[in-house]
C-alpha positions as CSV (number, residue, x, y, z in Angstrom):
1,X,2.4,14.1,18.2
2,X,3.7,13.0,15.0
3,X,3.0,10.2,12.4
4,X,4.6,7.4,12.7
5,X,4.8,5.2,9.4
6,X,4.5,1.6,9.9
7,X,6.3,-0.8,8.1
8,X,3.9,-3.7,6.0
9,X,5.6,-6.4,8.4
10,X,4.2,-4.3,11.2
11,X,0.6,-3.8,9.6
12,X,0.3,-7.2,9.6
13,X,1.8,-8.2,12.6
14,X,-0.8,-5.5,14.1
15,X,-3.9,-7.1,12.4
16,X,-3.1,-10.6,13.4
17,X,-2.6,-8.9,17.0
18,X,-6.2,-7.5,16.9
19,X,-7.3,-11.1,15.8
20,X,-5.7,-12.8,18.7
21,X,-7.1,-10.2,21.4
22,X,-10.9,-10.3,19.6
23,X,-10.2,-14.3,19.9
24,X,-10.2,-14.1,23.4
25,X,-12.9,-12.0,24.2
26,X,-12.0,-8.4,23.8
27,X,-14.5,-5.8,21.4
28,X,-13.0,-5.0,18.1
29,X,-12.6,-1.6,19.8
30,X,-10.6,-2.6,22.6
31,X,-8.3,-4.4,20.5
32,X,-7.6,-1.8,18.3
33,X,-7.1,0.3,21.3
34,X,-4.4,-1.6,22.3
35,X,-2.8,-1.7,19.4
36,X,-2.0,2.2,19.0
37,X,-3.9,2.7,16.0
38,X,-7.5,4.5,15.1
39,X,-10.4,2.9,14.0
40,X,-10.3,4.4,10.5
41,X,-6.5,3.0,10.4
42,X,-6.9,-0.1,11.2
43,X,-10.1,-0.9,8.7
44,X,-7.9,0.5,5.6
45,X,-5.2,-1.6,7.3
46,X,-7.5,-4.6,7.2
47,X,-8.8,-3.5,3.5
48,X,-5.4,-3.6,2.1
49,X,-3.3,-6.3,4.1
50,X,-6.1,-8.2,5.4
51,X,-5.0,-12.1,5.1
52,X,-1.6,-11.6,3.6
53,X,1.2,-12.8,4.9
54,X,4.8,-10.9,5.3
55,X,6.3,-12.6,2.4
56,X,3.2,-11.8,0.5
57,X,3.5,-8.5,1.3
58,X,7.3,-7.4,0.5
59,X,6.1,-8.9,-2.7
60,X,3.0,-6.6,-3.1
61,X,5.1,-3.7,-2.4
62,X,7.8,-4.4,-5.0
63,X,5.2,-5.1,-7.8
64,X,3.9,-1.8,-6.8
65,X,7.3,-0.4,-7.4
66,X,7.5,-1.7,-10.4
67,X,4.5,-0.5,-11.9
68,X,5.2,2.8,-11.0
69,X,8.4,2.3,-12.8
70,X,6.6,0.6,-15.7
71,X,4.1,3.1,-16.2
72,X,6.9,6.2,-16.0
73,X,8.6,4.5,-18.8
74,X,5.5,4.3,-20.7
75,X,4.7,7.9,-20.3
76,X,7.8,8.7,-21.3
77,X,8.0,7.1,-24.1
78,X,4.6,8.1,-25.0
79,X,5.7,12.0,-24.9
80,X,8.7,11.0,-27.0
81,X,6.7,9.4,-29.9
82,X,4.4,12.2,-29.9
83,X,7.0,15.0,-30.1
84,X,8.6,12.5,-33.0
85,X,5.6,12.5,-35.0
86,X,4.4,16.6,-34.4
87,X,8.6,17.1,-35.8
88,X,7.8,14.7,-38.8
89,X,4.7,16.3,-39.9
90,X,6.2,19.9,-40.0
91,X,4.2,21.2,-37.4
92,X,7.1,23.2,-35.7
């Protein structure tokens, strides 16, 4: 069987299910059960999306985007600066 990659709306969509079925009764395991996913997925769901909401995660995702672009750029620019300065100090 293969892995299926769930979007953030669905994460939390999924934790707000387990909520709702532990709300009425069920066991934390049943819940989870129901819901398709392993224990060990749904606690580093819960870690990571636990009380956001879906706008509040598309915006999580693009920040992460965009700190992965940020910190591309730095190292970039980093490597550039150094190879600047080892060419200006004669060290060819």
């Amino acid at each position: 069987m293969g892995k299926k990659r769930h979007t953030a709306e669905e994460i939390v969509a999924k934790l707000r299910q387990v909520d709702v079925l532990t709300a009425q009764g069920r066991t934390v395991a049943e819940a989870i059960r129901q819901i398709g996913v392993t224990e060990v997925t749904y606690y580093r769901w819960r870690s990571e999306y636990g009380g956001l909401k879906s706008d509040q995660v598309k915006r999580l995702k693009e920040l992460e985007m965009e700190n992965a672009r940020l910190r591309r750029a730095v190292s970039d620019l980093t490597l550039e600066k150094l190879i600047l300065k080892e060419a200006a100090s004669g060290n060819w």
